[in-house]
gemmi code that builds the backbone of each chain (N, CA, C; Angstrom):
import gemmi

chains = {
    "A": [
        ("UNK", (80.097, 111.148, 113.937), (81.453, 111.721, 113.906), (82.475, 110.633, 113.572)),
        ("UNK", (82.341, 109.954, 114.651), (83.638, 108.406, 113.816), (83.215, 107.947, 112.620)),
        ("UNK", (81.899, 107.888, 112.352), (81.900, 107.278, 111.164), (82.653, 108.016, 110.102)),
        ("UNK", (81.918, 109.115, 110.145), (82.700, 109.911, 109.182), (84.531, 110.179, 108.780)),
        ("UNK", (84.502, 109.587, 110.017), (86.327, 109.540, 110.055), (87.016, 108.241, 109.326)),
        ("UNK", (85.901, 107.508, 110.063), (86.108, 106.357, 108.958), (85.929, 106.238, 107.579)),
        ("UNK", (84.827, 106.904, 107.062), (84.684, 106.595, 105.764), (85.741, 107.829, 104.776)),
        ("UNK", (86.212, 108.907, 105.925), (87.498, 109.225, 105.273), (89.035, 108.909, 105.417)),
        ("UNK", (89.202, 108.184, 106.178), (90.303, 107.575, 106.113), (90.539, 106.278, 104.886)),
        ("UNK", (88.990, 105.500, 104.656), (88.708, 104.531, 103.865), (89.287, 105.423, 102.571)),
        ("UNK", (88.473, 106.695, 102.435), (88.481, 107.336, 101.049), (90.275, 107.838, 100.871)),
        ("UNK", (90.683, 108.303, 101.304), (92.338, 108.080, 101.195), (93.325, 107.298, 100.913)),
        ("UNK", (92.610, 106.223, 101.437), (93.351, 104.501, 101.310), (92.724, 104.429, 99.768)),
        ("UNK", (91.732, 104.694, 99.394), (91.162, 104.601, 98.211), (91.789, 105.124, 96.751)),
        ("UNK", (91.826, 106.234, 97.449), (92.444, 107.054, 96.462), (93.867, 106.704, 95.924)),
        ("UNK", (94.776, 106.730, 97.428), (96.043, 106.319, 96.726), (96.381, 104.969, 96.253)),
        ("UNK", (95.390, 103.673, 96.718), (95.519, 102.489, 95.865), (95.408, 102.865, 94.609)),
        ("UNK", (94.483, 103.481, 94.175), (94.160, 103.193, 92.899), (95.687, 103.876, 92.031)),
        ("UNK", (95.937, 104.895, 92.439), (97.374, 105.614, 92.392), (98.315, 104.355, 91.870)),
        ("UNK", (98.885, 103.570, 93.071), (99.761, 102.805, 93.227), (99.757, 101.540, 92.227)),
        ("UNK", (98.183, 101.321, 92.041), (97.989, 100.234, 91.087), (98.068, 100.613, 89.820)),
        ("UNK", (98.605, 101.816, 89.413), (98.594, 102.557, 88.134), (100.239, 102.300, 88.162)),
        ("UNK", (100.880, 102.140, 89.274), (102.543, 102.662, 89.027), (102.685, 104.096, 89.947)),
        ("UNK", (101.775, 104.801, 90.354), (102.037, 105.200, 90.440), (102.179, 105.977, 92.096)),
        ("UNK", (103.483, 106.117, 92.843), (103.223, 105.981, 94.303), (103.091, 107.151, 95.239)),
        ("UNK", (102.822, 108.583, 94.231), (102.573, 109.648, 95.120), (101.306, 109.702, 96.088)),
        ("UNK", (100.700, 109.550, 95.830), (99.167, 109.198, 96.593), (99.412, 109.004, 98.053)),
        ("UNK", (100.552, 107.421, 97.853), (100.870, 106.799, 99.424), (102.047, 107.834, 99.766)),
        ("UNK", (102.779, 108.372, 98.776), (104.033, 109.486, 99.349), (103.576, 110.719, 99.982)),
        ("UNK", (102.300, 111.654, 99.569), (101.426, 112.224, 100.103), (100.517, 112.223, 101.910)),
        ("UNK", (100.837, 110.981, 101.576), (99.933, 110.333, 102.597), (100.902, 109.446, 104.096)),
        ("UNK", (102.404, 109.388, 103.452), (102.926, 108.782, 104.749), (103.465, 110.340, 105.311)),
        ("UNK", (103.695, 109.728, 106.588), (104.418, 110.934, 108.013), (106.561, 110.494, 107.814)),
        ("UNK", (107.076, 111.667, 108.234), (107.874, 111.414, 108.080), (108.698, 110.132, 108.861)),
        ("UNK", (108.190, 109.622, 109.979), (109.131, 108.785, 110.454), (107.788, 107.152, 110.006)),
        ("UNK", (107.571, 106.941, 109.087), (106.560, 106.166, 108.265), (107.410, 104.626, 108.362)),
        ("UNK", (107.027, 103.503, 109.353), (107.784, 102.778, 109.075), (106.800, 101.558, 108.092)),
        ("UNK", (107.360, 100.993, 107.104), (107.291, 99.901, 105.972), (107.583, 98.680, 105.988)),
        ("UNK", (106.886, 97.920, 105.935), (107.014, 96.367, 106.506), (106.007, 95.219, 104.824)),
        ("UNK", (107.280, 94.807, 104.051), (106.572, 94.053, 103.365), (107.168, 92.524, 103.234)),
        ("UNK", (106.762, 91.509, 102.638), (106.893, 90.126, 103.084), (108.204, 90.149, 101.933)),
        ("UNK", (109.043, 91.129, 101.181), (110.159, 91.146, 100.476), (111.182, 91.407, 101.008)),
        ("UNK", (111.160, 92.182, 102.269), (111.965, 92.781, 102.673), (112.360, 92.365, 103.988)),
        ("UNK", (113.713, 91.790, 104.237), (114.403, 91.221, 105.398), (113.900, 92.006, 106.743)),
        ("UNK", (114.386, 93.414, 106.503), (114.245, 94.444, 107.144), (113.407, 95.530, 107.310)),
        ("UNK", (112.613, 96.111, 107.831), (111.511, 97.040, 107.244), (112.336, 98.403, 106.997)),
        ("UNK", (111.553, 99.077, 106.321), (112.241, 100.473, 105.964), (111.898, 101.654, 107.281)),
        ("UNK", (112.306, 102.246, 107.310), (112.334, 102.995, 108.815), (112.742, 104.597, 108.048)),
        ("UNK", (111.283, 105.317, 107.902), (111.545, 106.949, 107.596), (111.382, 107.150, 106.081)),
        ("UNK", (110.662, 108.161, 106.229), (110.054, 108.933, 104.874), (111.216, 108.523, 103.181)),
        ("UNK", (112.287, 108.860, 104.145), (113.259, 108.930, 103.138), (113.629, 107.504, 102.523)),
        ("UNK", (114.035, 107.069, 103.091), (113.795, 105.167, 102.806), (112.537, 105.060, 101.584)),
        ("UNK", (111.588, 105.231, 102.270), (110.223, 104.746, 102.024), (110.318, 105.579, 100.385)),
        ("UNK", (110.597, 106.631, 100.252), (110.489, 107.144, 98.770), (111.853, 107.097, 98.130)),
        ("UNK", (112.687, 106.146, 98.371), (113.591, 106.080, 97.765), (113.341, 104.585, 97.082)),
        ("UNK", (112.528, 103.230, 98.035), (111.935, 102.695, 97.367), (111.016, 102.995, 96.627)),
        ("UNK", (109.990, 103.319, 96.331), (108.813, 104.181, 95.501), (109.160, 104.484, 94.929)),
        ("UNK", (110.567, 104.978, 94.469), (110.935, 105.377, 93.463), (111.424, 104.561, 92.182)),
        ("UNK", (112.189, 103.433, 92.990), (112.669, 102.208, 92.284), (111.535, 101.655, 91.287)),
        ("UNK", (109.863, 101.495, 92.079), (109.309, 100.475, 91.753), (108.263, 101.423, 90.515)),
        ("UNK", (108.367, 102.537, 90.495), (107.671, 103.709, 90.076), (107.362, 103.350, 88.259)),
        ("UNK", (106.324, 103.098, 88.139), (105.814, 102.991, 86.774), (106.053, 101.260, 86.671)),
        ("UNK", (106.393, 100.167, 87.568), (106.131, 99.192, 86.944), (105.090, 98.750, 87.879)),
        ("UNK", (104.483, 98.733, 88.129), (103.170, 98.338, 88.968), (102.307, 98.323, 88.016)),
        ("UNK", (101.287, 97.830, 87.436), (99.880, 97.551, 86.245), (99.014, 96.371, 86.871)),
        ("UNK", (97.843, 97.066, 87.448), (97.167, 95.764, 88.208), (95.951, 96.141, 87.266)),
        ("UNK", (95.223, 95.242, 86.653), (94.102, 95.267, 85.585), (93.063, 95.965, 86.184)),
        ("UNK", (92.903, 94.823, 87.527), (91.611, 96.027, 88.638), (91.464, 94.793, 90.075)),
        ("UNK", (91.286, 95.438, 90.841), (91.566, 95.188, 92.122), (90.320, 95.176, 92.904)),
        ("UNK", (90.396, 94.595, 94.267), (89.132, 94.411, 94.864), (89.521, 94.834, 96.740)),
        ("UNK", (88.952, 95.652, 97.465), (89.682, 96.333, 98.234), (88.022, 95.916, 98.753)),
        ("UNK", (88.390, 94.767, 100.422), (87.584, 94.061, 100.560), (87.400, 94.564, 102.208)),
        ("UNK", (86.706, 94.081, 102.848), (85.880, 93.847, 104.405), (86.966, 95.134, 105.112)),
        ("UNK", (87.177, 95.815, 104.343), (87.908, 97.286, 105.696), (87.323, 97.469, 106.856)),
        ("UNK", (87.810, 97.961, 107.686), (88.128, 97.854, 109.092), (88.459, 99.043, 109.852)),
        ("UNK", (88.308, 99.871, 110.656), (88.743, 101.076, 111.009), (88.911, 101.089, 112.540)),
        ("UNK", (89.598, 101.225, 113.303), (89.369, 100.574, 114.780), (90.337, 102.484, 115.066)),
        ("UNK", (89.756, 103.485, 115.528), (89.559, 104.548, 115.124), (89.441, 104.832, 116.990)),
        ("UNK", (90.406, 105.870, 117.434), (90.932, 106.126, 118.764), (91.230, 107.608, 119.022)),
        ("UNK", (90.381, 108.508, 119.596), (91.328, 110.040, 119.137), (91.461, 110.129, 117.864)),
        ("UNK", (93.322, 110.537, 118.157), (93.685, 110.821, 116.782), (94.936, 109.542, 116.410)),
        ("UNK", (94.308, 108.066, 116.331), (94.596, 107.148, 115.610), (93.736, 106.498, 114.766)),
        ("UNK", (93.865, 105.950, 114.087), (93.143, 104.820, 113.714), (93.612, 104.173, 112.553)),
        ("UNK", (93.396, 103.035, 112.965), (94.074, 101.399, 112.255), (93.263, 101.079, 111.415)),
        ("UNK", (93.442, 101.671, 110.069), (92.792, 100.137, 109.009), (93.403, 99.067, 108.294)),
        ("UNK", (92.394, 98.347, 108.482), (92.797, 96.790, 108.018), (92.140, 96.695, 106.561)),
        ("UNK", (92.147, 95.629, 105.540), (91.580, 95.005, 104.428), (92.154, 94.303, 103.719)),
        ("UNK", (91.519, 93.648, 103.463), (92.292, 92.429, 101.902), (92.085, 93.332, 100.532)),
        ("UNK", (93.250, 93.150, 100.533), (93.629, 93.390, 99.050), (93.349, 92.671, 97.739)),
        ("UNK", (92.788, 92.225, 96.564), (92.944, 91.488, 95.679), (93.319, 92.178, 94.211)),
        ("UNK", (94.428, 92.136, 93.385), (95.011, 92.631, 92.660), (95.190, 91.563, 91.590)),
        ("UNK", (94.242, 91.900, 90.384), (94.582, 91.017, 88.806), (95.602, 91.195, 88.100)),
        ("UNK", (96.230, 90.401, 87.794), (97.172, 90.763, 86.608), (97.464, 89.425, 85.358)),
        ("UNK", (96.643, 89.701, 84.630), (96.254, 88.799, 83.917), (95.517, 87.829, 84.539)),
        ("UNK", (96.695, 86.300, 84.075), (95.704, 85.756, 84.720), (96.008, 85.100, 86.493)),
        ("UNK", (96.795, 85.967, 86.576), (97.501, 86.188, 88.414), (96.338, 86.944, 89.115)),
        ("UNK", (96.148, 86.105, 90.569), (95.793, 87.276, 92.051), (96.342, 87.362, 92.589)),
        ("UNK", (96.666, 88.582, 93.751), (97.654, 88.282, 94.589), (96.461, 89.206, 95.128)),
        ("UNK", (96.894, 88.196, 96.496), (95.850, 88.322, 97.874), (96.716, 88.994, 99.011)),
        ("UNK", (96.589, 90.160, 99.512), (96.825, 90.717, 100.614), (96.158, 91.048, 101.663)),
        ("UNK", (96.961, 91.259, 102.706), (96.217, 91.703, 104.385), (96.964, 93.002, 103.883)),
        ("UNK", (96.303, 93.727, 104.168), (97.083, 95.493, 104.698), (96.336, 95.751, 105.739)),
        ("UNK", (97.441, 96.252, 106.717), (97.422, 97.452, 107.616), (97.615, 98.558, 107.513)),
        ("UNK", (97.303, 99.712, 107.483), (97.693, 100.670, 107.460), (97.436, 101.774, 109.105)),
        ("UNK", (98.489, 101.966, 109.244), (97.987, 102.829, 111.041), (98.170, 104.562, 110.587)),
        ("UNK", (97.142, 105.081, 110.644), (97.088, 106.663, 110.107), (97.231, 107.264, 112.000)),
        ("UNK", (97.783, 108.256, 111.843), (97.134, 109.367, 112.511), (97.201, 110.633, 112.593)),
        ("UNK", (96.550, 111.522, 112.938), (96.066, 112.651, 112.411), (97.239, 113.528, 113.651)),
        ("UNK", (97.841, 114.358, 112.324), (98.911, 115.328, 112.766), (97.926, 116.440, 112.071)),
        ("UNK", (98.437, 117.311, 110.978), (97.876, 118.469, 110.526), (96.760, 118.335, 109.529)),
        ("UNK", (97.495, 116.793, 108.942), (96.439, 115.610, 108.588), (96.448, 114.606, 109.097)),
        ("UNK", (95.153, 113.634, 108.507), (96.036, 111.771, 108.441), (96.942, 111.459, 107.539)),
        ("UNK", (97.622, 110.736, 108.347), (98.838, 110.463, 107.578), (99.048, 109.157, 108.113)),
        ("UNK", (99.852, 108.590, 107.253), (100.593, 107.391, 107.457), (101.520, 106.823, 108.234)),
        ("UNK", (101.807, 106.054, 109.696), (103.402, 106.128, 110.428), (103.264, 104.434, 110.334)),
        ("UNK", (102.671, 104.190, 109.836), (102.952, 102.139, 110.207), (102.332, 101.902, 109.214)),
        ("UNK", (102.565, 100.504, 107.968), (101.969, 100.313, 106.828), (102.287, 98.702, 106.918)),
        ("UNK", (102.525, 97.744, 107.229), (102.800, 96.120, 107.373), (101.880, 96.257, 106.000)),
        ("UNK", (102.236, 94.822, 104.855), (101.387, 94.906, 103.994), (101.926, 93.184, 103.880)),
        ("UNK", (101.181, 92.380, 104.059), (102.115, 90.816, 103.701), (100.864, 89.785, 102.609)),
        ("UNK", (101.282, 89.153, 102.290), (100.964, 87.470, 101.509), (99.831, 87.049, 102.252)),
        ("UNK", (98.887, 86.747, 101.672), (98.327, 86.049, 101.838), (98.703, 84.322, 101.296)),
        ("UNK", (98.669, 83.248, 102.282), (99.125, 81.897, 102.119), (98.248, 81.206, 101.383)),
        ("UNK", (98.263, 80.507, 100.078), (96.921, 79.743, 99.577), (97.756, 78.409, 99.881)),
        ("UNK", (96.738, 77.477, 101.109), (97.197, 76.254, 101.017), (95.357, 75.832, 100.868)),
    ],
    "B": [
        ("UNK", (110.582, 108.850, 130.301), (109.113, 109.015, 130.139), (108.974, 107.659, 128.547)),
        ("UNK", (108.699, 108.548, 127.859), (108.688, 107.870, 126.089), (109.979, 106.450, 126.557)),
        ("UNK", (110.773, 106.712, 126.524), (111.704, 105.793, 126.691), (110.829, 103.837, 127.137)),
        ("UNK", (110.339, 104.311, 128.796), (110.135, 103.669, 129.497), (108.703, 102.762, 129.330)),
        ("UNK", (108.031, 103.673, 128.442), (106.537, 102.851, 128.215), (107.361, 102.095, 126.981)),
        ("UNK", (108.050, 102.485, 126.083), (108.343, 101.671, 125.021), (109.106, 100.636, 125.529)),
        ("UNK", (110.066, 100.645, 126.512), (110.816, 99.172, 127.333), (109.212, 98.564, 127.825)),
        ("UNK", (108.539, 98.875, 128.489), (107.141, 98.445, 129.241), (106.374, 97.570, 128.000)),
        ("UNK", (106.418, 98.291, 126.678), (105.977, 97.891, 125.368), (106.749, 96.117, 125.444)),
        ("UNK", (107.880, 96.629, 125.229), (108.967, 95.165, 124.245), (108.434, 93.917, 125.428)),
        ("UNK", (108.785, 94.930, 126.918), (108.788, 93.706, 128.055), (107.245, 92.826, 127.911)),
        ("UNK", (106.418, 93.388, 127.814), (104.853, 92.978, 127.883), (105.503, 91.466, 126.353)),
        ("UNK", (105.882, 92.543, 125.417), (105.662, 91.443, 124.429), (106.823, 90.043, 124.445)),
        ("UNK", (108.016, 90.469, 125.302), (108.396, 89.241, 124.938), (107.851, 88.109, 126.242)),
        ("UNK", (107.348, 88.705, 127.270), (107.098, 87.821, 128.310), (105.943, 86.776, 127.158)),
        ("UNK", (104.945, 87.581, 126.581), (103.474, 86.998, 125.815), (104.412, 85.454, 124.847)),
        ("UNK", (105.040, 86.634, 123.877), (105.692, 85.728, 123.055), (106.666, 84.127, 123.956)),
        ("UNK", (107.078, 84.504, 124.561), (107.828, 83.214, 125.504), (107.231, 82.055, 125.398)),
        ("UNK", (105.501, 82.914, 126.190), (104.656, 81.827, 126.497), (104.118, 80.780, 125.077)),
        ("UNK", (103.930, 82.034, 124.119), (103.802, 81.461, 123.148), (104.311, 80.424, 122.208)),
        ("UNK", (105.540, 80.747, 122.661), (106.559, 79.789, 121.776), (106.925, 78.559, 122.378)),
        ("UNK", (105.730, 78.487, 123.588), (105.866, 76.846, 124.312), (104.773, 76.196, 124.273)),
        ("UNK", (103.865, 76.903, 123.218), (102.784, 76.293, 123.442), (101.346, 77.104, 123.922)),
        ("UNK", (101.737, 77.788, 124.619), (101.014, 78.531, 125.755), (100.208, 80.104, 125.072)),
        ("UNK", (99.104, 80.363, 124.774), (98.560, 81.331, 124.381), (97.944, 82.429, 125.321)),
        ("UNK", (98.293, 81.620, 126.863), (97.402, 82.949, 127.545), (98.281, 84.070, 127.662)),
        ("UNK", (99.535, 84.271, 127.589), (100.300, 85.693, 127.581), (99.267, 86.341, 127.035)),
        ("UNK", (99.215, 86.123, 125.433), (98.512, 86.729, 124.602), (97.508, 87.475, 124.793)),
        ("UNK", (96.411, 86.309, 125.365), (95.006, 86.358, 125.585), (94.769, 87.281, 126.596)),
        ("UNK", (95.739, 87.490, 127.848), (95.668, 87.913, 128.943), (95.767, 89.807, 128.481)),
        ("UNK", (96.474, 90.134, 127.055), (97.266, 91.504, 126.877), (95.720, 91.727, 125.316)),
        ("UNK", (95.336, 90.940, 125.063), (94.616, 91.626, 123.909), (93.151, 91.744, 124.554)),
        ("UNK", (92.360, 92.814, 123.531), (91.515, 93.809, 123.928), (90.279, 93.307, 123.571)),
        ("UNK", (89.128, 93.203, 124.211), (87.423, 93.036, 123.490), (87.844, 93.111, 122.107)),
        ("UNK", (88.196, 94.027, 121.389), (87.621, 94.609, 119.670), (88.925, 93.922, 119.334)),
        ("UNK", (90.143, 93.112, 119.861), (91.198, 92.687, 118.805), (90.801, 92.450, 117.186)),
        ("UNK", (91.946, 92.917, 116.711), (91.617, 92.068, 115.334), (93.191, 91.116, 114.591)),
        ("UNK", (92.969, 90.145, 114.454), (94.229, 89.280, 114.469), (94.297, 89.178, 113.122)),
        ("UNK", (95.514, 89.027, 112.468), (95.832, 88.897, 110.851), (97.002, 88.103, 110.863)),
        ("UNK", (96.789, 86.785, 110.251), (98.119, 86.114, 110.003), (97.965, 85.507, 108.618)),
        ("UNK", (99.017, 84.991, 107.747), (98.992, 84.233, 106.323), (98.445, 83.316, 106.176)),
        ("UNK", (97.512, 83.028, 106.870), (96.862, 81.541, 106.713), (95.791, 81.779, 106.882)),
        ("UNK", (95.178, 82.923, 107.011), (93.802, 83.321, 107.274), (93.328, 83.878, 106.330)),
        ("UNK", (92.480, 83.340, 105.261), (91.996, 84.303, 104.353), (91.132, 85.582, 104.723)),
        ("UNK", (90.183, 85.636, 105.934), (89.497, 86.480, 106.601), (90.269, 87.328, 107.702)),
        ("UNK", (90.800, 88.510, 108.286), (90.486, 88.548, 109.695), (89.749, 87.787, 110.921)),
        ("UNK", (90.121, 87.168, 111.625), (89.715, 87.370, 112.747), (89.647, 88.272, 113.831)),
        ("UNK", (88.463, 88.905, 114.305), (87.566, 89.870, 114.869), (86.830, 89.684, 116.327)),
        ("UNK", (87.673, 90.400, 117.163), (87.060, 90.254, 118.686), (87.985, 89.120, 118.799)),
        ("UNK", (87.676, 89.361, 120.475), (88.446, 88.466, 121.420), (87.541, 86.700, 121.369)),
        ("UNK", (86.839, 86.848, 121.207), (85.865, 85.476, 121.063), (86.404, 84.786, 120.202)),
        ("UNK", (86.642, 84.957, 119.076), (86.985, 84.437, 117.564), (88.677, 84.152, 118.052)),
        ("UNK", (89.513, 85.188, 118.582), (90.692, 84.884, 118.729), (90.760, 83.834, 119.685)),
        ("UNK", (90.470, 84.064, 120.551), (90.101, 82.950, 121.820), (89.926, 81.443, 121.007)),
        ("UNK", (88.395, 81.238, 120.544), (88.823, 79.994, 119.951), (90.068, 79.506, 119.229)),
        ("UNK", (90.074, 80.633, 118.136), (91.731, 80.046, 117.274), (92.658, 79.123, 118.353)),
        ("UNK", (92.886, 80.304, 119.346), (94.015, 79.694, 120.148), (93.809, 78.646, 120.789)),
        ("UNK", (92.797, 78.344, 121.351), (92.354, 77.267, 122.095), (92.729, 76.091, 120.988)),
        ("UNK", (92.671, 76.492, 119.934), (92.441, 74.443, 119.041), (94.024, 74.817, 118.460)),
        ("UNK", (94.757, 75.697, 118.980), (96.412, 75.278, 118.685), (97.160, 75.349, 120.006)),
        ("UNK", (96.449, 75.639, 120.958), (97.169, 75.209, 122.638), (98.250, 74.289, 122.042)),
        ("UNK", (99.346, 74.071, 122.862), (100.046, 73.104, 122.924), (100.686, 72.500, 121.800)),
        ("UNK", (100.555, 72.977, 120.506), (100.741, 72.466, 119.295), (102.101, 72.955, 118.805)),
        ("UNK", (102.163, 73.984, 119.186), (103.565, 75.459, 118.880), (104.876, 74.801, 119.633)),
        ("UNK", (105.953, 74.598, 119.576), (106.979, 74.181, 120.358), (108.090, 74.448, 119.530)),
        ("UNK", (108.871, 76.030, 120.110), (110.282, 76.632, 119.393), (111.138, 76.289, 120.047)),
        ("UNK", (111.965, 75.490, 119.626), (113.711, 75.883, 120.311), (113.893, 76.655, 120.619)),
        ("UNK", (114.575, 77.836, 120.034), (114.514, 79.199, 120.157), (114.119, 79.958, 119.761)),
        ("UNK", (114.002, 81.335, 119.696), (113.669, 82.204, 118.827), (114.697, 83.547, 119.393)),
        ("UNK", (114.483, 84.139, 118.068), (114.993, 86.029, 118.560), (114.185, 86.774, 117.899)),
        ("UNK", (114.121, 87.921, 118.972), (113.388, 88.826, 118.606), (114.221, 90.063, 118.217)),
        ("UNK", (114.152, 90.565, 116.845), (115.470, 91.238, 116.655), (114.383, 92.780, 115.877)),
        ("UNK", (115.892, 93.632, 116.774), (115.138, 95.086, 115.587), (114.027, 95.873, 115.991)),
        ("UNK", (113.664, 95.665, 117.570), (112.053, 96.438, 118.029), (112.057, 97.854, 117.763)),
        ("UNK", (111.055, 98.407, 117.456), (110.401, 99.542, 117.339), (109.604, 100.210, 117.950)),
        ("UNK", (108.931, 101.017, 118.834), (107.800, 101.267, 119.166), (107.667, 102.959, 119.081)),
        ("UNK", (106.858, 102.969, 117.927), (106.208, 104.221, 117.857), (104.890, 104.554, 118.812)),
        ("UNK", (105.346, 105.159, 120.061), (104.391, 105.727, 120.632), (103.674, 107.226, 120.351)),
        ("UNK", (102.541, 107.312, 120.605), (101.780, 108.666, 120.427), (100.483, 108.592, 121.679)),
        ("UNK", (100.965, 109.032, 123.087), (99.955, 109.220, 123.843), (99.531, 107.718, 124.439)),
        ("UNK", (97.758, 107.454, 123.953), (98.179, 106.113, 124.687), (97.718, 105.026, 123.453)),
        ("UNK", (98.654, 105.272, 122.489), (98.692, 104.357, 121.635), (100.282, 103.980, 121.245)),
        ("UNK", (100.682, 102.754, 120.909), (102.075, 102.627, 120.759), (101.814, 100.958, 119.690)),
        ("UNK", (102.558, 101.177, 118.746), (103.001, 100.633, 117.654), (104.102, 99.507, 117.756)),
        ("UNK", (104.192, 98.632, 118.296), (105.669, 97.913, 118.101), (106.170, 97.153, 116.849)),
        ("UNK", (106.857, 97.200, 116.216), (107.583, 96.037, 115.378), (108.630, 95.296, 115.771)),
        ("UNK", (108.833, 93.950, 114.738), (110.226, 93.347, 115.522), (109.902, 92.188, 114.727)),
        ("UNK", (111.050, 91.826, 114.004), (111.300, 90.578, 113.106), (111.613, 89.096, 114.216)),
        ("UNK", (110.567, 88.342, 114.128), (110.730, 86.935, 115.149), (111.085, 86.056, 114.322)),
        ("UNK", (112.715, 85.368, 114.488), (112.794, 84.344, 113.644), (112.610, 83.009, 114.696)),
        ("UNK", (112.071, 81.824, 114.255), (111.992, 81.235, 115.204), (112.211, 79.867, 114.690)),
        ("UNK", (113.049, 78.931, 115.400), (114.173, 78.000, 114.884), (113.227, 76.933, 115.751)),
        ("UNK", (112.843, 76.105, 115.025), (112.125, 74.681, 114.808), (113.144, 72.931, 114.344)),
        ("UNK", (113.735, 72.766, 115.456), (114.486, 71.642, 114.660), (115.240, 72.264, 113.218)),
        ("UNK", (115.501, 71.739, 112.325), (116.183, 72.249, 111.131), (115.669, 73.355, 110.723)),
        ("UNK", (114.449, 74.004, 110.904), (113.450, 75.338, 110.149), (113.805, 76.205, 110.706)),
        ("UNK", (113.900, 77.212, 110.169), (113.564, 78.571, 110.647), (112.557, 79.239, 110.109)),
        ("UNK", (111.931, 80.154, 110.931), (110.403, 81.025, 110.401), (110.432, 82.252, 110.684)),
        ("UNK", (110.563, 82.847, 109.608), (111.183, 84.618, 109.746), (109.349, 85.238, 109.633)),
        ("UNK", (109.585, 86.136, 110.521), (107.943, 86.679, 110.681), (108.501, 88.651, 110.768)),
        ("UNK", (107.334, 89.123, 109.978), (107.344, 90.676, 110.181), (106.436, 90.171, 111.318)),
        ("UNK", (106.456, 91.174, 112.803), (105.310, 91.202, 113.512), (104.887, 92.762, 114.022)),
        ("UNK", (103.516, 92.923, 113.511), (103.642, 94.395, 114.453), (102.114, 94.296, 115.510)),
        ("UNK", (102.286, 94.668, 116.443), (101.298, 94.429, 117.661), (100.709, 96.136, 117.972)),
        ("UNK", (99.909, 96.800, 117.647), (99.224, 98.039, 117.924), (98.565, 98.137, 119.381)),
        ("UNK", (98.896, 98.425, 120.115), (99.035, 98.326, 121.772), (98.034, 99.738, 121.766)),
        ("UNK", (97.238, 99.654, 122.756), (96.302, 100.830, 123.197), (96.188, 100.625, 125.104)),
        ("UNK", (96.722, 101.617, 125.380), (96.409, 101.856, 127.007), (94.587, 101.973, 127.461)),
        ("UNK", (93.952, 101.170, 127.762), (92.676, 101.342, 128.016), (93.637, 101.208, 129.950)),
        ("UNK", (92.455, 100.260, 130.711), (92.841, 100.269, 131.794), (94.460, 99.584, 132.011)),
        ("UNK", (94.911, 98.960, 131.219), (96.561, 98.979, 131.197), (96.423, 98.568, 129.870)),
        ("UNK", (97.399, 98.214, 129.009), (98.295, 98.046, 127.652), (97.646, 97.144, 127.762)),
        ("UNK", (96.961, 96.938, 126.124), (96.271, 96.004, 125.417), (96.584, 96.090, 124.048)),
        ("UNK", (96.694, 95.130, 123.336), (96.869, 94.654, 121.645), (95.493, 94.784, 121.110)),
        ("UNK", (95.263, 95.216, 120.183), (94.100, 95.281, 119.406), (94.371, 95.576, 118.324)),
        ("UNK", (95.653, 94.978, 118.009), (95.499, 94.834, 116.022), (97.052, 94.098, 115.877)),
        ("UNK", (97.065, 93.045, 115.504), (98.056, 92.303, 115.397), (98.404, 91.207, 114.237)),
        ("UNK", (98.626, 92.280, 113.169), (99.116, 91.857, 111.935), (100.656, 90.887, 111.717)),
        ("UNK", (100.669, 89.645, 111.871), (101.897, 88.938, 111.776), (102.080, 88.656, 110.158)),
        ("UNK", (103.199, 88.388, 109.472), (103.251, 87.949, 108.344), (104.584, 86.989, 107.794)),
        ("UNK", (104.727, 86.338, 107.335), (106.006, 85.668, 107.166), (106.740, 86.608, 106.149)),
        ("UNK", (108.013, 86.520, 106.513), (109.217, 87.313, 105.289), (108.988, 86.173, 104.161)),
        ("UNK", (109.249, 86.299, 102.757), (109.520, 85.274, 102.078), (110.851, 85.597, 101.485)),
        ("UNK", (111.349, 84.236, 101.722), (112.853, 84.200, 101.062), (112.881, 83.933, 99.270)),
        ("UNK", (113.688, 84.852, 99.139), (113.970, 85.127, 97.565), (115.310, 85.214, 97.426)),
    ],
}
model = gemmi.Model(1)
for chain_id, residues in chains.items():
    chain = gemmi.Chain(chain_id)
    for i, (resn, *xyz) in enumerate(residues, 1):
        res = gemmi.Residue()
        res.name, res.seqid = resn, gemmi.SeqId(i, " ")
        for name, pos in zip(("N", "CA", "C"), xyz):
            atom = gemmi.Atom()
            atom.name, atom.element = name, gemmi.Element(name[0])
            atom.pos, atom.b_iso = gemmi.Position(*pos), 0.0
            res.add_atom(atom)
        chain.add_residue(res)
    model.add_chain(chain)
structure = gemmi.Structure()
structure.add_model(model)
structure.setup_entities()
């Protein structure tokens, strides 16, 4: 039974990366809850609520182009109706990586959905 | 009710953090769970379980020493006995300052425990 929860929560996270790495951010807009708070290493402040959250998405909408990506050691730490996944991110773009931690905290209202997303830098020293 | 576990939330974390910011890691150690999983920018991997975190901290005991810090902006999305906190820690080092997203995923087992604690630095642009 958990597993299975896990390997669909994985498959969601799946789906809408690949979305997002196209440009394109309905997948994760689909997928967050309305009070969805957003936490990235750009932003002073995190975004706080659905509305925020797709008003950025909207800004960034069609310039995102990641060649192909590597969505690494996931994690599911899976409670009731929570559960936290973790993974590194790795995203090509040319001849750029950019290395991420994501969190993502789902939990299951009518679906899973999205209410906590931290997504930051990985440090290369 | 909601109100009061989320004050119970901030209080747990800034007593931890205090300790932390003198050096001192057992706040921490004392509030996180068997299955923690710790994520900071300098870690290319997760660290996984309390064992793995445990060492980390042990070989930076005493090393950490803030002037001050603030903890500005908390959040805590509770749902039952899971609760979410955020809160931007800037923390003032002689001339430095170190702006951090932090979010701490708190689970009520036999009292409030951390078991997913994604920190990340803001980067200034």
């Amino acid at each position: 039974m958990h597993q299975s929860i896990q390997q669909h929560i994985i498959a969601l996270e799946i789906a809408a990366l690949e979305r997002w790495n196209n440009g394109d951010p309905d997948g994760y807009l689909a997928l967050s809850s309305l009070d969805v708070i957003y936490i990235d290493p750009f932003f002073e402040q995190k975004l706080e609520g659905f509305k925020a959250l797709k008003e950025y998405y909207e800004r960034i909408r069609g310039k995102i182009h990641v060649d192909h990506y590597e969505l690494l050691n996931p994690t599911v730490q899976l409670m009731k109706d929570r559960a936290v996944l973790t993974f590194k991110h790795c995203s090509y773009c040319g001849e750029k990586v950019y290395k991420w931690n994501c969190t993502d905290v789902y939990q299951l209202n009518l679906q899973w959905q999205i209410i906590h997303t931290p997504w930051s830098l990985i440090e290369n020293r």
